[in-house]
Wavefront OBJ file of the C-alpha trace (Angstrom):
o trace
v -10.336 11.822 -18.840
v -13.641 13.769 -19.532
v -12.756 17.317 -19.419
v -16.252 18.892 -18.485
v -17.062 19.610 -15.129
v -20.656 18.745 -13.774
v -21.797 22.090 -13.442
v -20.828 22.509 -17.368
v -17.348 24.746 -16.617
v -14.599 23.436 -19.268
v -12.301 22.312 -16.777
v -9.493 20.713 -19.578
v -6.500 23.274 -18.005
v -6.548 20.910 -15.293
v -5.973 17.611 -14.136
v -8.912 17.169 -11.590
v -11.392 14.657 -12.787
v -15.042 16.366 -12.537
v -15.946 14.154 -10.137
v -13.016 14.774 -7.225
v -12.810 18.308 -8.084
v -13.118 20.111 -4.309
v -14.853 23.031 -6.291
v -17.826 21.092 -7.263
v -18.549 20.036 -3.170
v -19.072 23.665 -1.475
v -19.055 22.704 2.349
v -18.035 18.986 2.119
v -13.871 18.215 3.009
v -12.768 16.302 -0.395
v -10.144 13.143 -0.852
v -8.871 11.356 -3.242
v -6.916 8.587 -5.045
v -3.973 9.680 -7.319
v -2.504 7.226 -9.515
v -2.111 6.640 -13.051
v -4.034 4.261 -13.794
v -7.014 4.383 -11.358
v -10.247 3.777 -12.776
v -9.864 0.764 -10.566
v -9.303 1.834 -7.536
v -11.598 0.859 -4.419
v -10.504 3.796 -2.075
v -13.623 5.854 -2.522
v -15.808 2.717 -1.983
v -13.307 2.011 1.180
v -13.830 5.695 1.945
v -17.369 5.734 1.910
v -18.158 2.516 3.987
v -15.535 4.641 6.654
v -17.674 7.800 6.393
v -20.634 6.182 6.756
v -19.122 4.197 10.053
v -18.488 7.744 11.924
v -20.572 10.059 10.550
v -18.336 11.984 7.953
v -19.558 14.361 5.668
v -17.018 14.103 2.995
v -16.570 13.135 -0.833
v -13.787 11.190 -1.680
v -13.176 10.468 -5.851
v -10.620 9.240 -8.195
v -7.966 11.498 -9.419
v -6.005 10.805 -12.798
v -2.699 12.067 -13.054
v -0.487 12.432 -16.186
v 3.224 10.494 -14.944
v 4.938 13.933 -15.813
v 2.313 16.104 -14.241
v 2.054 14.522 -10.399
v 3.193 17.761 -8.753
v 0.807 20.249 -11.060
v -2.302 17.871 -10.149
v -1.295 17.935 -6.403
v -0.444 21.305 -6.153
v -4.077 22.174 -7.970
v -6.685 19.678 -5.551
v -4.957 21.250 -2.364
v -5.265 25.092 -3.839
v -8.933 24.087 -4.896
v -9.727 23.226 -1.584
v -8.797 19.410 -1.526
v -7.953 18.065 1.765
v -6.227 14.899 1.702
v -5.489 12.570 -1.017
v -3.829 8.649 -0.583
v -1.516 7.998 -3.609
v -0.765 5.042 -5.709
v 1.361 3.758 -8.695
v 3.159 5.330 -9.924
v 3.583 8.129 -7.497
v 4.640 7.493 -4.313
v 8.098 8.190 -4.545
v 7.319 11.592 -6.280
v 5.107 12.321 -3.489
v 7.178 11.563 -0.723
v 10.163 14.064 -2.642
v 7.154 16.240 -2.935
v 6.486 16.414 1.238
v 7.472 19.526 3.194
v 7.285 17.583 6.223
v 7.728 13.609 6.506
v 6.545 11.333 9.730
v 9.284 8.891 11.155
v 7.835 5.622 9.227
v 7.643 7.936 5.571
v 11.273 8.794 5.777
v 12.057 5.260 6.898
v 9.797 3.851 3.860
v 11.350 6.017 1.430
v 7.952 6.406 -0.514
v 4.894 8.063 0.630
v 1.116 7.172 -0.169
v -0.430 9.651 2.477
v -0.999 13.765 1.688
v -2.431 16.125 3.468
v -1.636 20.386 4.582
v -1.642 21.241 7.844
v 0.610 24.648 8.792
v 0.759 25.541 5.042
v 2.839 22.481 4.707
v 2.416 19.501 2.518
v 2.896 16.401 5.226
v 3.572 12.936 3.597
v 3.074 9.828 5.680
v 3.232 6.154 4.694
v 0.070 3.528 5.693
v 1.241 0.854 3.512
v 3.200 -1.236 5.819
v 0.681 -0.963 8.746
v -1.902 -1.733 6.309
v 0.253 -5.077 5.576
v 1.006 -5.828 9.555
v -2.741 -5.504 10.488
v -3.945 -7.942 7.788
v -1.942 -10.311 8.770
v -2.453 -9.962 12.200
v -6.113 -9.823 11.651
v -5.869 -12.843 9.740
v -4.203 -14.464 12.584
v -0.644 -14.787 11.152
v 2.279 -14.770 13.316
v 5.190 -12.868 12.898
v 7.495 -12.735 15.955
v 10.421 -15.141 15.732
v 9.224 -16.057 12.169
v 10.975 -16.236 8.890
v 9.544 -14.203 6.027
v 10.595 -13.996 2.488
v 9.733 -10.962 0.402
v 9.880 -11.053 -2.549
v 10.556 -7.841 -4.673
v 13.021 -4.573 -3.838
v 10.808 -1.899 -4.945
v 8.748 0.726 -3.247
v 6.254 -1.654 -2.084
v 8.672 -3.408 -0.161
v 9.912 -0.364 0.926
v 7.118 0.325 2.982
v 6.464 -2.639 4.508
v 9.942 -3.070 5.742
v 10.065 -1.228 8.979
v 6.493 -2.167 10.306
v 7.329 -5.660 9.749
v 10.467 -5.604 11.469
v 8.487 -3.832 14.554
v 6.819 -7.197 14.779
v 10.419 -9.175 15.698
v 10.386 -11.807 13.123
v 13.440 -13.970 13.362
v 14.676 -13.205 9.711
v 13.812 -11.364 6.876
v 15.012 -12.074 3.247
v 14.613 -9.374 0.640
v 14.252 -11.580 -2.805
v 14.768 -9.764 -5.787
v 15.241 -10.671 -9.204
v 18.409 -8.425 -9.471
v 20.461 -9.474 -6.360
v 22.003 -5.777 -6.227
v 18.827 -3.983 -5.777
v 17.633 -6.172 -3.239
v 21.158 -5.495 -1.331
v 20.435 -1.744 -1.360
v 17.415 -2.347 0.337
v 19.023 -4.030 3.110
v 21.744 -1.763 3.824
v 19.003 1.064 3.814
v 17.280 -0.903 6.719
v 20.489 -2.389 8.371
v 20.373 -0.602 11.669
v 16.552 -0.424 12.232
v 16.991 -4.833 11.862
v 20.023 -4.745 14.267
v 17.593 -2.522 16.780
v 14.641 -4.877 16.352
v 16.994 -7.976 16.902
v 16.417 -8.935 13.380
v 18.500 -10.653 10.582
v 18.106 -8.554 7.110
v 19.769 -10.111 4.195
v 19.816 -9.885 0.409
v 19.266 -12.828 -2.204
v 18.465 -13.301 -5.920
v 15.351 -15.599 -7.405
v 17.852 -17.444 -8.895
v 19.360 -18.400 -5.431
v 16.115 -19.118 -3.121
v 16.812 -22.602 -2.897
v 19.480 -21.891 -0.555
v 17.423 -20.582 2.158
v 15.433 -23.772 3.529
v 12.237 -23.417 4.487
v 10.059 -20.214 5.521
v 6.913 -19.120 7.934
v 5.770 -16.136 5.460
v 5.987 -15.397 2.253
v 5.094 -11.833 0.915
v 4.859 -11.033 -2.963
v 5.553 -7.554 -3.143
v 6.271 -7.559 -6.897
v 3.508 -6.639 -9.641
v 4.276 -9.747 -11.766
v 0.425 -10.832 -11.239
v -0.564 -8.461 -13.572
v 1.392 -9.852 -16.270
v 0.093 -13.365 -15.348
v 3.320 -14.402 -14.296
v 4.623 -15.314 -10.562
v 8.041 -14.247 -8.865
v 8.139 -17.829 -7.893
v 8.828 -21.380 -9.791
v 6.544 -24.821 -8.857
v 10.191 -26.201 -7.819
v 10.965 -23.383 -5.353
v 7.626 -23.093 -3.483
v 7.816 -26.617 -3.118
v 11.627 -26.251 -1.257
v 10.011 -23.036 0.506
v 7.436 -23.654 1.883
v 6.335 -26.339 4.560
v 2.776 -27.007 5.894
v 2.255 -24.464 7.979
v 3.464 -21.405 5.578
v 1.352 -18.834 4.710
v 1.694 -16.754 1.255
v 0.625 -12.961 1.154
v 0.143 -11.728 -2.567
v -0.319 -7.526 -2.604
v -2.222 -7.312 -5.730
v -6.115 -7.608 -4.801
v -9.088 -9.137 -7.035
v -7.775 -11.755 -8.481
v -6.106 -15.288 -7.795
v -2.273 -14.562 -9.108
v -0.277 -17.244 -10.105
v 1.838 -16.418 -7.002
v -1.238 -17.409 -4.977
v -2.021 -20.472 -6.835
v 0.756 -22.027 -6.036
v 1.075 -21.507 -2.461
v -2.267 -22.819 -2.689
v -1.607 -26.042 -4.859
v 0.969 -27.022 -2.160
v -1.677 -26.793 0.523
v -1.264 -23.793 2.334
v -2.722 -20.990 3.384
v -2.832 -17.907 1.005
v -4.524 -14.839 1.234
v -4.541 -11.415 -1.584
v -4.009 -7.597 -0.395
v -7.662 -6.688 -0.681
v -6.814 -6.662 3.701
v -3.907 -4.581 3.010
v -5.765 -2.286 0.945
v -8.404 -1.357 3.831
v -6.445 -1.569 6.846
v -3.586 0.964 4.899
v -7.052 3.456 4.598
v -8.112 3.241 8.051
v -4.682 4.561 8.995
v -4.971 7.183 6.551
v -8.675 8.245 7.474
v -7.452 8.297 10.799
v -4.654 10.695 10.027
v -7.560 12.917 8.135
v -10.329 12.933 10.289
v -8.398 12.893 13.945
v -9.767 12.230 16.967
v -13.119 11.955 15.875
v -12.881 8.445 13.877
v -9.896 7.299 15.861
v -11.140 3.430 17.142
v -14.139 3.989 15.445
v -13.677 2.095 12.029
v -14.778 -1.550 11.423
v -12.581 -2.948 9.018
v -14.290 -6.385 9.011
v -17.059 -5.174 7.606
v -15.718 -3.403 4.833
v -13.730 -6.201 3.810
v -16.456 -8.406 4.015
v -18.676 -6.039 1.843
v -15.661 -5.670 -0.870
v -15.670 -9.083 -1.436
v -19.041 -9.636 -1.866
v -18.890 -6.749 -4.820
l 1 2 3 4 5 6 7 8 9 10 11 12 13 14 15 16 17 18 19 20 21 22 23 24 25 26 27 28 29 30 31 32 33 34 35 36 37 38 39 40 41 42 43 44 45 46 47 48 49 50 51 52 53 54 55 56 57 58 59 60 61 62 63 64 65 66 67 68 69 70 71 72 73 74 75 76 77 78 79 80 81 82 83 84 85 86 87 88 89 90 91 92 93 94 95 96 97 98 99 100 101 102 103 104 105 106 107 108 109 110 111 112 113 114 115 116 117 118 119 120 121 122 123 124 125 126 127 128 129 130 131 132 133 134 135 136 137 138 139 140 141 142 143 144 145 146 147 148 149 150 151 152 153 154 155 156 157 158 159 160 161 162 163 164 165 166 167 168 169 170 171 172 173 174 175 176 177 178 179 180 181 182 183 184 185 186 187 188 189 190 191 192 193 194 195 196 197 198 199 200 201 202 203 204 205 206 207 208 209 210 211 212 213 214 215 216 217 218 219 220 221 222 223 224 225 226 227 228 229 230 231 232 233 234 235 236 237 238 239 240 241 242 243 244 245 246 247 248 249 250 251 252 253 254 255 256 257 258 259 260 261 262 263 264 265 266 267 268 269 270 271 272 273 274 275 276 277 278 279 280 281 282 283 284 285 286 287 288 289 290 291 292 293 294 295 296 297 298 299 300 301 302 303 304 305 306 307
């Protein structure tokens, strides 16, 4: 992290990069990213393709957080003036333990990747599974009465549990390589399932070929960035039928996950969608009434990919 502001300050007693440092824009509301790592990150190219949409006047930068430091660097952007930040690996459980107040779908999820003050309170919300639902949706995917298999019991699950479940699919199976972690996630979501007439259950990898065939399949694990997938040839083959679709989270590249869903012939798409429809929601939360029906998500995507 360079430790020199722009305007030549030291600014190495802090974690604010010099660039997302509400300081250095007198006038101008400031976001960010948090995450660790995050040079990255698309948000403030997301962010920017927003502002320009409605009209914002706002700069919104990277922030680089040491993993033992995430309160310290949010505690210093909102006293220096920052107004909202989105937050990513590996800090959205700290930040939702960090909220003062949490909205319904944060303390459902667990995790939160939205922050903002309002009342002299830290709020924490969670975009991440609405960001999920309207990708899908957007790229016409259906997923009432369906049977989806996620796979992963980790935070990103987490927060795509409830949304999804809004959407009445038949069944969802929580897939993780540890059978008891994926259990815990169930019982956690138990009684919203049994109030959105859905069946939640638990499995192992190791036990997928049990469960027939599936509509959806959602990789909610990370193992594309170790080049790996959650998911053998043999099993996609017993999973997955001609009409399946396969939803990878990780963005930018064709995972192995996504190779093979499309090797059997089916339909596959990566979470660049997820990314951009999770910051609408959270722009929206920001900027209020003003934006609200105003953003073109399309467009951004479109753009994204042709960067």
């Amino acid at each position: 992290m360079d430790s020199t502001k722009p305007n030549g300050n030291n600014n190495s007693n802090n974690n604010i990069e010099p660039h997302c440092d509400p300081r250095d824009f007198p006038g101008v509301d400031v976001y960010a990213v948090v995450g660790n790592p995050i040079a990255h990150s698309k948000s403030p190219q997301i962010h920017s393709f927003f502002a320009q949409q409605t009209g914002q006047n706002i700069h919104y930068g990277k922030l680089w957080s040491p993993v033992d430091q995430f309160k310290k660097t949010v505690n210093e952007f909102f006293a220096n003036g920052g107004k909202g930040l989105n937050v990513t690996v590996p800090f959205k459980t700290q930040a939702y333990e960090l909220s003062e107040q949490l909205t319904d779908r944060a303390r459902a999820a667990g995790v939160v990747n939205v922050l903002w003050e309002q009342d002299g309170k830290l709020h924490g919300d969670n975009s991440d599974g609405v960001g999920l639902v309207r990708d899908l949706l957007r790229s016409k995917v259906a997923l009432k009465n369906k049977k989806i298999l996620m796979l992963g019991a980790g935070g990103a699950a987490q927060g795509v549990l409830l949304p999804l479940m809004a959407h009445q699919p038949e069944m969802i199976i929580v897939a993780n390589r540890t059978t008891e972690k994926a259990q815990v996630l169930v019982e956690k979501f138990q009684k919203s399932a049994k109030d959105n007439n859905v069946q939640l259950q638990a499995s192992g990898l190791n036990e997928l070929h049990q469960l027939g065939q599936v509509d959806v399949i959602i990789n909610a694990t990370a193992s594309g960035l170790s080049a790996l997938s959650p998911l053998t040839d043999d099993q996609v083959k017993v999973l997955v039928k001609k009409t399946s679709v396969g939803y990878d989270m990780l963005y930018g590249q064709q995972t192995p996950f996504m190779k093979q869903i499309a090797d059997v012939g089916c339909e596959v798409f990566d979470g660049l969608g997820m990314l951009v429809e999770q910051a609408a929601e959270a722009f929206e939360i920001w900027r209020g009434n003003a934006v609200v029906g105003r953003l073109d998500t399309d467009v951004v995507i479109k753009a994204l990919r042709r960067i």
